[in-house]
N, C-alpha and C positions, 0 to 999 in steps of 0.2 A: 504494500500500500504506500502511496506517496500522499505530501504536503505542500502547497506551497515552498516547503524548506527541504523538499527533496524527499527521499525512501523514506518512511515511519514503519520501522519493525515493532511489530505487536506481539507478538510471541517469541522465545527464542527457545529451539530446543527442545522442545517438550516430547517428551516419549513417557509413555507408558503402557499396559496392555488391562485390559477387562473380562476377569473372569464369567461365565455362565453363571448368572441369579447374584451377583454380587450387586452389593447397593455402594455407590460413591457418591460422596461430596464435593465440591468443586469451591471453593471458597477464598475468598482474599477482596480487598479492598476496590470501590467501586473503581473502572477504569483500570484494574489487574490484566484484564484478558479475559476473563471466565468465559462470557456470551460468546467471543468471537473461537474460542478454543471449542465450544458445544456446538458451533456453526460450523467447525470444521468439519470434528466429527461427527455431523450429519450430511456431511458432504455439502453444506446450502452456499457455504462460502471456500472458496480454493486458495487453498495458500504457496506460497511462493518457493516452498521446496520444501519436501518430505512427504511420506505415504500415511492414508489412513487404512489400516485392513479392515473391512468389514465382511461377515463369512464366507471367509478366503479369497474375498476380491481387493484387489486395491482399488479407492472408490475413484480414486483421478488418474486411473489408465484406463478409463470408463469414457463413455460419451453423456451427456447432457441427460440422452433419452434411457440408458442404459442405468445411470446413476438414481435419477424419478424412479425407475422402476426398482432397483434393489433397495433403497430407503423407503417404499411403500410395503416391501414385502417384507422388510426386517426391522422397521425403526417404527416407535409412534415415537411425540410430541405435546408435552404441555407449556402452556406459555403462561408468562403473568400476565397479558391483555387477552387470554382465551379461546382468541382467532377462531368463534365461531361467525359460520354465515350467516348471516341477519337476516338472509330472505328461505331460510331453510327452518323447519323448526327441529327442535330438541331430536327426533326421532331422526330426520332427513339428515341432521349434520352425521349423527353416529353413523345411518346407513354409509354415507358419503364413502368410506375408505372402502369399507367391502365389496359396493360396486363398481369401486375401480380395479377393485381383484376378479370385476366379474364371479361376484359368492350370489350364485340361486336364492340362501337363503339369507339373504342380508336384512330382511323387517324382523324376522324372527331373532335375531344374533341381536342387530341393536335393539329392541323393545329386553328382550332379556337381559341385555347390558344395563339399558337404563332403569330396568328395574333393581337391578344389582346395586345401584349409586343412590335407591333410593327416591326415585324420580318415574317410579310407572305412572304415577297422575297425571304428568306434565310433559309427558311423549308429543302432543300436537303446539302447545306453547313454543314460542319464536323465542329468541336473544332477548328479544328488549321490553318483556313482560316477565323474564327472570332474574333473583336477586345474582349478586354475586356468585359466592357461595352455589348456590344452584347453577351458572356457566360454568366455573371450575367443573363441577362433577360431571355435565355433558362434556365438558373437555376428556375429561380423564378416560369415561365410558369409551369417548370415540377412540382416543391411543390405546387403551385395552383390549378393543373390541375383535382386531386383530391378530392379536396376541402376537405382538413384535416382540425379538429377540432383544432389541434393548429398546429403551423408553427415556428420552430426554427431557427433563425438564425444566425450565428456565425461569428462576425463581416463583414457584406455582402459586405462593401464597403473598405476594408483593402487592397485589392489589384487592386484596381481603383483610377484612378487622382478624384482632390476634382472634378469638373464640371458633370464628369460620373458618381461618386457615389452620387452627389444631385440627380441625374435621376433618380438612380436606386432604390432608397430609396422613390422617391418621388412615382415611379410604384409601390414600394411594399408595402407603405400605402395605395393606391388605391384600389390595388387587396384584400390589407386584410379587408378592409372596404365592399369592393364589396360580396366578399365572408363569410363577418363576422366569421371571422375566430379569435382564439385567437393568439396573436402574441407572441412572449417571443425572446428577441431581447439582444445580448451580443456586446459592442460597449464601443470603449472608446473616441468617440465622444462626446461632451455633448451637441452640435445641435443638433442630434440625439437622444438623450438619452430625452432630455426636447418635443420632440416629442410622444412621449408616456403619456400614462395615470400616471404610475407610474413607480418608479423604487426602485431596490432592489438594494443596496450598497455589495460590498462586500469587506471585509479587513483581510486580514489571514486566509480567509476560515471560519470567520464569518461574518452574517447578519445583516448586522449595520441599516437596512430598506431602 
């Protein structure tokens, strides 16, 4: 990445690997690197030298269309703005992934997802007749729903009161337990963060462990 003042390295170095079902922390001070290190490895942002392996692909010896497709089939995503679709309601966002997998039974998978989070009353409900608290959890259904190998998510509870973000964290330990799924968690919580198996420090865009 460049500046007006020439190259701006944002990360230096960083290597680690991520076991099956393990939960990580990602953690360090705002402007550390954390988001764009979780953008890497989701392939969404390309960085300027080194590999991410995602099951047994390297994801930037990939093409564009090749890379969409193996982070659909391996990766979900929670965000702290929720990135649900506003003109989709509750039920259509969760179908969303599955019928991009082409899944026959994708209303059944998501109404049982959303029942899972808590939320079978509010399956035909849109974005913007639901609280907080209630988008987080259609978030989380729709990255579960799938049942991806790893699950990112980028501080999930940043735009929830502390009470609904104990919830929502506490569902999506749940889910990733259930699912055994790998988890890779960006939070500058450190309740949170001590929740996890481990965590990865970050300081200037280096990995302090």
């Amino acid at each position: 990445m460049a500046d007006s003042a020439g190259p701006l390295t944002i990360l230096h170095e960083i290597s680690f690997d991520l076991a099956p079902r393990e939960s990580v922390a990602i953690v360090g001070a705002s402007g550390s690197g954390k988001s764009t290190l979780l953008a890497i490895v989701a392939g969404l942002d390309t960085p300027s030298g080194g590999r991410v392996w995602l099951a047994g692909q390297d994801l930037f010896a990939l093409d564009e269309d090749a890379r969409a497709a193996l982070r659909a089939a391996q990766v979900g995503f929670v965000f702290q703005s929720f990135q649900l679709l506003g003109n989709l309601n509750a039920l259509e966002n969760v179908m969303l992934p599955l019928e991009l997998q082409g899944r026959a039974n994708a209303r059944v998978l998501a109404t049982e997802m959303l029942q899972r989070v808590g939320l079978g009353e509010r399956l035909r409900h849109y974005p913007k007749v639901l609280s907080g608290g209630e988008q987080q959890r259609v978030a989380l259904a729709r990255a579960f729903v799938v049942r991806p190998a790893v699950l990112l998510a980028d501080e999930p509870t940043g735009s929830l009161d502390f009470a609904t973000g104990a919830r929502v964290m506490e569902l999506m330990f749940e889910l990733n337990r259930e699912a055994g799924t790998t988890l890779v968690l960006v939070t500058h919580d450190p309740a949170i963060a001590e929740r996890c198996e481990r965590q990865l420090r970050i300081e200037a865009g280096r990995l302090l462990g």
